[in-house]
C-alpha positions in Angstrom: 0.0 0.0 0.0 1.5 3.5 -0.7 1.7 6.5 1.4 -1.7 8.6 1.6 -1.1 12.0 0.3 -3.7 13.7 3.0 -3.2 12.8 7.2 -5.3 13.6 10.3 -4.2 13.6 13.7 -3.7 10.0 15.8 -6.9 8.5 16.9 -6.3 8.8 20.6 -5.3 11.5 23.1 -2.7 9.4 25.1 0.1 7.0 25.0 1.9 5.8 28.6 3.7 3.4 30.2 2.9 1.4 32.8 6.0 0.9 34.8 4.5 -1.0 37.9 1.3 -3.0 38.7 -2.2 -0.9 37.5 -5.5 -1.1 36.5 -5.0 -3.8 34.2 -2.4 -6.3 35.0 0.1 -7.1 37.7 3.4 -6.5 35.6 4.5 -3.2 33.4 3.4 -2.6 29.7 1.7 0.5 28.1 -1.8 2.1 27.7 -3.3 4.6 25.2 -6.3 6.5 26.0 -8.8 7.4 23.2 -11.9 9.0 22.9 -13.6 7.0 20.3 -16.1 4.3 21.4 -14.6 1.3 19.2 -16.4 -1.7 17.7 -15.7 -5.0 18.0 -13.5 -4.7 14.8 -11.6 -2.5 15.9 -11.0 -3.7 19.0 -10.3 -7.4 17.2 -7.8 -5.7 15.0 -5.9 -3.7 17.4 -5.2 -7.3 19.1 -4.6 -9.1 16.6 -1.8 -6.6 15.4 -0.3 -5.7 19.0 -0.1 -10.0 19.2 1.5 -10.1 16.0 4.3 -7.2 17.0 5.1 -9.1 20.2 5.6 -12.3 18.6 7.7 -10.7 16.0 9.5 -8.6 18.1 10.2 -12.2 20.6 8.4 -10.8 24.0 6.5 -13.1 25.7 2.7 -13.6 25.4 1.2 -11.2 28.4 -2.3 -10.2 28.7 -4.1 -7.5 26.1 -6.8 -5.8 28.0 -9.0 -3.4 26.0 -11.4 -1.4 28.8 -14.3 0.7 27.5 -16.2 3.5 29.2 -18.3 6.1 28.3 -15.7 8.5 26.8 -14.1 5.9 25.0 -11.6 3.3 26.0 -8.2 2.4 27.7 -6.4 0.0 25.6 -3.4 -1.7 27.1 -0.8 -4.5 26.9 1.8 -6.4 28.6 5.2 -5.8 27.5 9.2 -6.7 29.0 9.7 -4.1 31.6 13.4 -2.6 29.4 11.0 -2.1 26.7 8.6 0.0 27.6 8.9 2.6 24.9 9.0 0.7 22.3 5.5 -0.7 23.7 3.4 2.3 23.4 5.1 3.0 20.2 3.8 -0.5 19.2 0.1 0.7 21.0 -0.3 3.8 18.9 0.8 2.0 15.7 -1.7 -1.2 16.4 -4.5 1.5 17.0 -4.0 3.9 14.1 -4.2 0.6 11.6 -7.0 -1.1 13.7 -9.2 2.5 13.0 -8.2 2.9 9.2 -7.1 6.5 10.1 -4.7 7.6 7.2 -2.1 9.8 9.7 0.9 12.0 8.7 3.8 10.1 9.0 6.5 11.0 11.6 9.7 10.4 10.7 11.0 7.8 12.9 7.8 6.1 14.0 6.2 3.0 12.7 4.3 3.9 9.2 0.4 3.3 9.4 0.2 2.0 5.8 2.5 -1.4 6.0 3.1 -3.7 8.4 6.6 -4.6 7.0 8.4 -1.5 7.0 6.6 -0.7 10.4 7.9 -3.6 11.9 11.6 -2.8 10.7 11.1 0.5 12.7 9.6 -1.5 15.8 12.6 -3.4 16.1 15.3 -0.9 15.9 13.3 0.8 18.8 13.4 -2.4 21.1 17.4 -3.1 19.9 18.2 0.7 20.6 16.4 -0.1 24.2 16.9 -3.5 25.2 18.8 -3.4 28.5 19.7 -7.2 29.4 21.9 -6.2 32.9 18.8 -4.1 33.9 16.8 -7.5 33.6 19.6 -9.3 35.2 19.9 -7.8 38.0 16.1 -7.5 38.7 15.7 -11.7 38.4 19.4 -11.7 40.8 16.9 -9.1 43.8 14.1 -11.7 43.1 16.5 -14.9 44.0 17.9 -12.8 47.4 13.9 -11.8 48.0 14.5 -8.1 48.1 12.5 -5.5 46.7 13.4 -3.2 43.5 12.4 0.7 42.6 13.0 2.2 39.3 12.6 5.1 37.4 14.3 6.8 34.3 17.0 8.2 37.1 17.5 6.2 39.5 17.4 2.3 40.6 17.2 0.8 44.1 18.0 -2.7 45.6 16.9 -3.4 49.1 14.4 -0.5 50.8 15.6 2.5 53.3 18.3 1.8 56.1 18.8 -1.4 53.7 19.1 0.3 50.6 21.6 1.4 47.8 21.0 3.3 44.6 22.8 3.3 41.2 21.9 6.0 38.4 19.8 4.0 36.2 22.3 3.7 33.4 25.2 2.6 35.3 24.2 -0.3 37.1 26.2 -2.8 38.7 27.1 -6.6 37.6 25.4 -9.0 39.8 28.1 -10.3 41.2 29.7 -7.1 41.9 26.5 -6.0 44.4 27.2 -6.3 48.4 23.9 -8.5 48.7 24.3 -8.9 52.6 24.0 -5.3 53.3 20.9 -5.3 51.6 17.4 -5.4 53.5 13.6 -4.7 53.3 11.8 -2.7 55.4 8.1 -2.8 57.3 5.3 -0.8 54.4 2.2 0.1 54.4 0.0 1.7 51.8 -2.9 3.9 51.9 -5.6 4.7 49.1 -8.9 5.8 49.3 -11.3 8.8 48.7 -11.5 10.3 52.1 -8.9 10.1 55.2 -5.3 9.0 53.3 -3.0 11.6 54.9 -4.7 11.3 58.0 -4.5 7.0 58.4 -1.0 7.8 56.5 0.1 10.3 59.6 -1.7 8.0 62.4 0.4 4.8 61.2 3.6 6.7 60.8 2.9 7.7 64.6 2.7 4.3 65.7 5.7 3.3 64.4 7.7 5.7 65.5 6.1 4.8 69.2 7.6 1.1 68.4 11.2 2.7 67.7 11.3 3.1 64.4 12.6 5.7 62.2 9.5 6.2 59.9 9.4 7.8 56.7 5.7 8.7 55.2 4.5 10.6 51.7 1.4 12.5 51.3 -0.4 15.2 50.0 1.8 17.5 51.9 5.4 16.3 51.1 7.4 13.9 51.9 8.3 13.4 55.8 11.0 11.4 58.5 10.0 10.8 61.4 7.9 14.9 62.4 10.5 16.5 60.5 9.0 17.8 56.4 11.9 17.0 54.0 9.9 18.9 51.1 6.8 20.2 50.8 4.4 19.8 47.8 2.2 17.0 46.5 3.7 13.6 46.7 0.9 11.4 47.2 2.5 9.6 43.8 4.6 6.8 42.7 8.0 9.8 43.1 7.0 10.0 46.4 7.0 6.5 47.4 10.2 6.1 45.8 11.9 8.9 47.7 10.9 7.3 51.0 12.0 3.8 50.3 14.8 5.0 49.3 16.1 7.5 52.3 18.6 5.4 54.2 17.2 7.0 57.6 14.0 5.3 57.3 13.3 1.7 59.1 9.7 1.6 58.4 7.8 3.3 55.8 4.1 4.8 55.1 2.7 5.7 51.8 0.0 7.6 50.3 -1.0 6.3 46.9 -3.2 9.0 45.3 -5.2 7.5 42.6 -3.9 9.6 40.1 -0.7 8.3 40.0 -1.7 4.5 40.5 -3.9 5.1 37.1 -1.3 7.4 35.2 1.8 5.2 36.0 0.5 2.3 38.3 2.3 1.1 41.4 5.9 2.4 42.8 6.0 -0.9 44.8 4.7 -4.3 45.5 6.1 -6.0 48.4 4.1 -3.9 50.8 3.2 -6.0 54.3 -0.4 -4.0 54.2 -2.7 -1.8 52.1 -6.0 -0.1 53.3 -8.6 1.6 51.6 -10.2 3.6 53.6 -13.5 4.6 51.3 -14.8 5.1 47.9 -17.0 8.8 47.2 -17.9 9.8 44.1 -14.9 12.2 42.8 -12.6 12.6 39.7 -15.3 10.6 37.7 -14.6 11.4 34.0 -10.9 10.7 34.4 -8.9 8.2 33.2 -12.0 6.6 32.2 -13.4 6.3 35.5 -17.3 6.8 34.9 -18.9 5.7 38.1 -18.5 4.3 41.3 -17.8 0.5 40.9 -15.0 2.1 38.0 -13.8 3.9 41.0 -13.8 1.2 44.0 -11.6 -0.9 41.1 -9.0 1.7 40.9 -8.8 2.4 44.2 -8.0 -1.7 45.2 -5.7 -2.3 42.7 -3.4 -1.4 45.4 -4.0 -4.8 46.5 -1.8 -5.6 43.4 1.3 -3.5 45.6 1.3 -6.4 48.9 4.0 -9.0 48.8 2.8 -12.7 48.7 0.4 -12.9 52.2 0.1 -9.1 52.9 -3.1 -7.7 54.3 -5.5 -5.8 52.5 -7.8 -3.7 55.1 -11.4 -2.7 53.9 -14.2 -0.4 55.2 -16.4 -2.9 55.9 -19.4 0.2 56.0 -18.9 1.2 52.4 -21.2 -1.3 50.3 -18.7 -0.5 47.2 -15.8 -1.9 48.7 -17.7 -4.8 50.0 -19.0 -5.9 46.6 -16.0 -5.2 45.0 -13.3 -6.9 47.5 -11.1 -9.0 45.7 -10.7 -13.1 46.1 -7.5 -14.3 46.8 -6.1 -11.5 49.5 -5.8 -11.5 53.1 -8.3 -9.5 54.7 -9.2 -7.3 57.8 -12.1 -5.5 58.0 -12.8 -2.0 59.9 -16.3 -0.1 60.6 -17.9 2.3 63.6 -19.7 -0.9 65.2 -17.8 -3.5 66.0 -20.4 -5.9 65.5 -21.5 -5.1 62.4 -22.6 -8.2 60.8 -19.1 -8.3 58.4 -16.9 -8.2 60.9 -18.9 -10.8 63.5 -18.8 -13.1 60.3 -15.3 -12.2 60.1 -14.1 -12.7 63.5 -16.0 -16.1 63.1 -13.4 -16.9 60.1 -10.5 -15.9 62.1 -10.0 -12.7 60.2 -8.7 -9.4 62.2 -11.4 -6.7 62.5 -11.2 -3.2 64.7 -14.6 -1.0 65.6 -16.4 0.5 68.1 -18.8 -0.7 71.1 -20.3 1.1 74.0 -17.5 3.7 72.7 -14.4 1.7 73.1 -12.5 0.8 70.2 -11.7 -2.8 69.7 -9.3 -4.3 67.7 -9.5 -8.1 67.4 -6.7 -9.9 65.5 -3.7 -12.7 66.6 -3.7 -11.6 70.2 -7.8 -11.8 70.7 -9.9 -8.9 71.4 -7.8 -5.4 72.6 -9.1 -2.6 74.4 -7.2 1.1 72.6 -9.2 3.0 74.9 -12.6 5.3 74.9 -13.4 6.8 71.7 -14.4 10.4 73.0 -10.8 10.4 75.0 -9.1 10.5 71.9 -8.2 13.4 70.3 -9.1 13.2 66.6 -12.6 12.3 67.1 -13.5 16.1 68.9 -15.3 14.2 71.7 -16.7 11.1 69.5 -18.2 13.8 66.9 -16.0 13.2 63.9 -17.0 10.0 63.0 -15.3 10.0 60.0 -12.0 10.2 61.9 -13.1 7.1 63.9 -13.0 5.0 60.7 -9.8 6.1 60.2 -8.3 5.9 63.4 -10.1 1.9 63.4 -8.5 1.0 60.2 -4.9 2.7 61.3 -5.3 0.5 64.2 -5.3 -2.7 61.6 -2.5 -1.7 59.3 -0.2 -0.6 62.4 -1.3 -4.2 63.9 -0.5 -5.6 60.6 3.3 -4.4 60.5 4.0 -5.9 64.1 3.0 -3.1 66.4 1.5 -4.1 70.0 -1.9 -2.8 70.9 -0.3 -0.8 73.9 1.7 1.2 72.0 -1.4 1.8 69.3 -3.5 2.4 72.0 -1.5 4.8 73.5 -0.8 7.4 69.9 -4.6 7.3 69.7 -5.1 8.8 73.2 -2.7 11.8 72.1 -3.0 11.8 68.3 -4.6 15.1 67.4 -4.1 16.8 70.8 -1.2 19.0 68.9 -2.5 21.0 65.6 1.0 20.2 64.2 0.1 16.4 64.4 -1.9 16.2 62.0 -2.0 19.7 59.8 -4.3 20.6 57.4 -6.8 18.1 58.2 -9.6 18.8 61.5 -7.5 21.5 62.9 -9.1 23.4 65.6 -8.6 27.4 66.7 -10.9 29.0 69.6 -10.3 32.6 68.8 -12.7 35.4 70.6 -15.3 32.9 71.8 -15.2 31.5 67.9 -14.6 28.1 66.7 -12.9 28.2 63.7 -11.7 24.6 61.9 -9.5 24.0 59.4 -9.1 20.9 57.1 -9.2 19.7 53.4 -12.3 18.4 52.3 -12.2 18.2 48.9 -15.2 16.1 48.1 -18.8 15.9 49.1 -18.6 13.0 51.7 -15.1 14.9 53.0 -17.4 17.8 53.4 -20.2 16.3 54.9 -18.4 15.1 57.7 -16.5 18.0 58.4 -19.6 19.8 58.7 -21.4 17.6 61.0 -17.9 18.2 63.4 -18.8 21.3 62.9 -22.7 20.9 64.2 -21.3 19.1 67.2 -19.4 22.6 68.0 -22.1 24.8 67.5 -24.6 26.1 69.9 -26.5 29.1 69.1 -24.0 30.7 67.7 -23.8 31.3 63.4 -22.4 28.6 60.9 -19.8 30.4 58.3 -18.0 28.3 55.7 -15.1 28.3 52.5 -16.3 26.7 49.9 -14.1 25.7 46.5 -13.9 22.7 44.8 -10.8 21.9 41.7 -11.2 22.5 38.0 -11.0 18.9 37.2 -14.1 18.1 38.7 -17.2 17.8 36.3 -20.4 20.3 36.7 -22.5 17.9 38.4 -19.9 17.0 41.1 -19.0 20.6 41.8 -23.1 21.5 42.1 -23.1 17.9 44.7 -20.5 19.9 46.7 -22.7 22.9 46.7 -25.7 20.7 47.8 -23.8 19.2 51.2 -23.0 22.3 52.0 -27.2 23.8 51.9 -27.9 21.2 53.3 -26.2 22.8 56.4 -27.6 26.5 56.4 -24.7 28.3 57.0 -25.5 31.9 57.5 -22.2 33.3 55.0 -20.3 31.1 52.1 -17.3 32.5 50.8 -16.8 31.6 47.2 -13.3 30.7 46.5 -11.3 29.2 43.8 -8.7 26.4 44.4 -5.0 28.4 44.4 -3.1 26.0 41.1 -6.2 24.1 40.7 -7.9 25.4 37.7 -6.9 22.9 35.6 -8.8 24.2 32.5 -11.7 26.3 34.1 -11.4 30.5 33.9 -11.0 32.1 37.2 -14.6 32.5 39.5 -16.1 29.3 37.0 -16.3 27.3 40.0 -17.2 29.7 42.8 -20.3 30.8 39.8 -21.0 26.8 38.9 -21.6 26.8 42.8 -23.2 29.9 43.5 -25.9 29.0 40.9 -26.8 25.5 43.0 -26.7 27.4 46.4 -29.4 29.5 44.9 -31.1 26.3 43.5 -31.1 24.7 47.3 -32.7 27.7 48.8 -29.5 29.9 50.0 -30.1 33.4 50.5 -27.7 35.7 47.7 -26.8 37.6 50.6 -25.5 34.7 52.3 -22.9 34.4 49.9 -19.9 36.3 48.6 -17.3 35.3 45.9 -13.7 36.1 47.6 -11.2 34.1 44.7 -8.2 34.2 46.3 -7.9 30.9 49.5 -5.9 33.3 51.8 -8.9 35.8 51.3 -11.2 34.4 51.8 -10.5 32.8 54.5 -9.7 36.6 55.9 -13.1 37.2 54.7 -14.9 34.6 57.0 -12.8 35.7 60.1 -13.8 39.4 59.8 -17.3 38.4 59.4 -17.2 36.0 62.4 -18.0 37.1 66.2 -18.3 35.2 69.5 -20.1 32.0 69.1 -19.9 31.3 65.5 -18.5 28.2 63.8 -15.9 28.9 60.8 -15.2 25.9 58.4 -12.5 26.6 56.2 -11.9 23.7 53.4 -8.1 25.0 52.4 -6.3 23.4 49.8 -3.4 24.7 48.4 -0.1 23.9 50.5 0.8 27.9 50.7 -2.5 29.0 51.3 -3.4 26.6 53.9 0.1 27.7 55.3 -0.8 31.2 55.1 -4.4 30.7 57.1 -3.2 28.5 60.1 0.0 31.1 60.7 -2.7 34.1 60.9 -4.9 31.7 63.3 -1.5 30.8 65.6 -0.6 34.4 65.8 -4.1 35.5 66.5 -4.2 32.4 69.1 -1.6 34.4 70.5 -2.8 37.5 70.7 -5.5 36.0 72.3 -3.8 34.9 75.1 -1.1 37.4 75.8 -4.4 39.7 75.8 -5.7 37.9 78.4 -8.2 35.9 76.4 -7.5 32.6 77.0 -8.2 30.7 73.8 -9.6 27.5 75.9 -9.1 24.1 75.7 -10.1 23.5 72.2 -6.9 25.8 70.8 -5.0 22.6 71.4 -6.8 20.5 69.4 
């Protein structure tokens, strides 16, 4: 066939690889994302030519997993893990055929129009990138049972205080690697919705009450022990990376955002246990996750990250993980009663469970049923009112369990944990400033929300309800107005209408704060409840000036600088308070 004269653009929108365990299979490969809704042909075609490449090109047989959803579909394939690029190289070209689209030829990619001189190209890419000593000394860790990381920089045998790291392209000969000074380390992971960085801080407490030096990563940075190494966003596979690999830590914690886990797929799989702590309807739309089941899948394929016989913990109150646990893991299971009827049938099967009854929180596992102490005496909840920290504090209790940590010492962070704003910033942070209550935390979705403004009722007495509401770019129209409806739901007598400082992503500035505005009118608030304020620091400003003695300020903040910004203005008016001789009260320590 000869070269079309005419060319249109490729037929999909994204081409990735997969360099860890993801959505689709347990090893690494590649994935192309396109918005076209394909037909059996197509999708017959595309197969038959990405089996026929890997033949040709000798990789072994690996699984082909075409996933449609309602923008389109996610098309992906197994592929050796030093030939990556060549893989989505060999995605793109198997798509463009199996869709007939006539494309302008790039010099230096596969041609569209024959399969010959395409596969020519194919195979220079995978001789120009074949690495055999990368794939040598991966099987050599396997045979001494220690754990790998790699990226394009970097690669890592052995994890934190056991640890040493080569750049990527000057790696050692087996037999020239000091294997005995190698070792693992205790990890955990958390996913979920709702309550990551908080179960993510909570476990990293625990071990460092057992003696370890603990590194953690989260939507905050990356952490040893209480001390912030960097500050920015590294829920993400980088993030994980940079823990295991700080030769300080002896135990790690990390947050897997689900971003990263769909763009990329896992950082690690050798972890000892994984939670998720909940599935909410957000960031549907993305990645082709459409709806909630689409969701609860992505979320536990971090189950795909535990080494052979890790624990996977569940929320056994969240009817999306429960129909969509997977077969064939270890299991605990976590909820507010402890004798929920999943975790009585659990117990009965010898399976490790934590929850509350006649407010004590109970964790039953190896050592029989364990006593951490009354629910309201622990900081986090606010006196048993934050319920949602309560699931979070049960399901900490089962991962830090999990890694070898006694109930004492458990029992014992929970009855401080949260006493100290700086132990868990950002999230449920409490200020009582000139009679005011005035919380601070990131609820960034409308369960998130829900429950930080029933935390909020608990406070309030006949005093007014004021609240910061924002909600990110990414979000589709009918998830921003659901935010919008949680929060009218509540009456609060002002709304500040904020954007999201570096969350945009695509929407003008004052979109959302409108998008929002429109459903608070819908659901019955007053327009002169409201005012749009874009700027975070601002309006939170705005809500403190309009406060007075007995009101309730929410303040959703969620940008790192602005959330910075707002709880420095609430410690130095803390302090004003006091050396004015207003004593802030107990609640300013919460």
């Amino acid at each position: 066939m000869s070269q079309p004269a005419t060319g249109s653009p490729p037929p999909f929108e994204g081409s990735r690889r997969l360099t860890g365990p993801n959505l689709y299979f347990t090893g690494c490969g590649a994935v192309l994302e396109t918005r076209l809704v394909p037909d059996a042909a197509q999708l017959a075609a595309w197969r038959e030519r990405v089996s026929w490449a890997c033949a040709e090109l000798g990789w072994p047989a690996g699984a082909v997993v075409a996933r449609p959803h309602r923008g389109g579909a996610a098309l992906a394939f197994e592929a050796p893990i030093d030939q990556l690029f060549c893989a989505t190289e060999v995605n793109e070209w198997a798509w463009t055929v199996a869709c007939m689209r006539h494309v302008l030829h790039a010099p230096g990619h596969p041609s569209a129009w024959d399969r010959l001189p395409a596969l020519v190209t194919l195979k220079a890419m995978a001789a120009a990138e074949r690495d055999p000593l990368f794939r040598q000394v991966i099987e050599a860790a396997r045979q001494h049972a220690l754990p790998v990381l790699w990226d394009d920089d970097e690669f890592s045998l052995g994890l934190g205080s056991g640890s040493q790291v080569w750049p990527r392209h000057s790696l050692p000969q087996p037999d020239d690697v000091d294997w005995s000074a190698l070792h693992g380390a205790p990890v955990a992971m958390v996913t979920g919705s709702n309550g990551k960085t908080s179960t993510v801080r909570l476990v990293a407490a625990c071990c460092r009450e057992h003696g370890w030096d603990t590194g953690f990563n989260c939507t905050d940075g990356l952490f040893l022990n209480a001390d912030m190494l960097k500050a920015s966003d590294y829920s993400g596979p980088a993030g994980a990376r940079a823990v295991l690999r700080n030769r300080q830590v002896q135990a790690a914690v990390l947050e897997a955002a689900r971003g990263g886990m769909l763009r990329r797929g896992l950082a690690f799989d050798q972890a000892d246990a994984a939670i998720v702590t909940n599935i909410s309807a957000d960031h549907f739309g993305e990645y082709g996750i459409d709806d909630l089941d689409g969701l609860a899948q992505a979320k536990l394929l971090i189950a795909r990250g535990l080494r052979p016989g890790g624990l996977l913990v569940l929320n056994a109150d969240d009817a999306q993980l429960c129909s969509n646990a997977p077969s064939g893991n270890r299991l605990a299971w976590f909820a507010l009663d402890f004798n929920a009827p999943t975790l009585r049938e659990a117990r009965t099967a010898g399976v490790a469970t934590c929850g509350v009854t006649e407010g004590r929180l109970l964790l039953s596992g190896a050592h029989g049923i364990e006593d951490l102490g009354a629910v309201v005496d622990m900081p986090l909840t606010v006196g048993g009112a934050a319920r949602y920290n309560i699931a979070n504090l049960a399901g900490a209790a089962l991962l830090a369990d999990a890694l070898g940590i006694p109930a004492p010492s458990i029992a014992r962070v929970f009855a401080r944990f949260g006493a100290q704003r700086s132990d868990n910033p950002g999230r449920l942070q409490r200020w009582r400033l000139d009679g005011m209550d005035v919380l601070l935390d990131y609820a960034h979705n409308p369960d998130g929300l829900q429950g930080l403004l029933q935390a909020a009722r608990s406070l309030r007495s006949k005093g007014r309800l004021g609240l910061v509401l924002g909600q990110a770019g990414n979000r589709q129209d009918l998830d921003v107005q659901a935010l919008a409806a949680v929060a009218a739901g509540f009456r609060p007598d002002r709304i500040v209408l904020k954007d999201m400082d570096g969350y945009l992503r695509g929407r003008k500035p004052g979109e959302v704060p409108a998008l929002l505005a429109n459903e608070l009118l819908r659901q019955g608030v007053p327009a002169d409840a409201m005012v749009t304020v874009l700027p975070e620091f601002e309006a939170a400003c705005n809500l403190l000036d309009w406060g007075r003695s007995g009101d309730v300020l929410v303040m959703p903040i969620h940008a790192l600088g602005a959330r910075r910004a707002v709880s420095d203005l609430l410690d130095a008016r803390s302090r004003h308070d006091v050396s004015s001789g207003h004593a802030s009260g107990p609640a300013a320590a919460h």
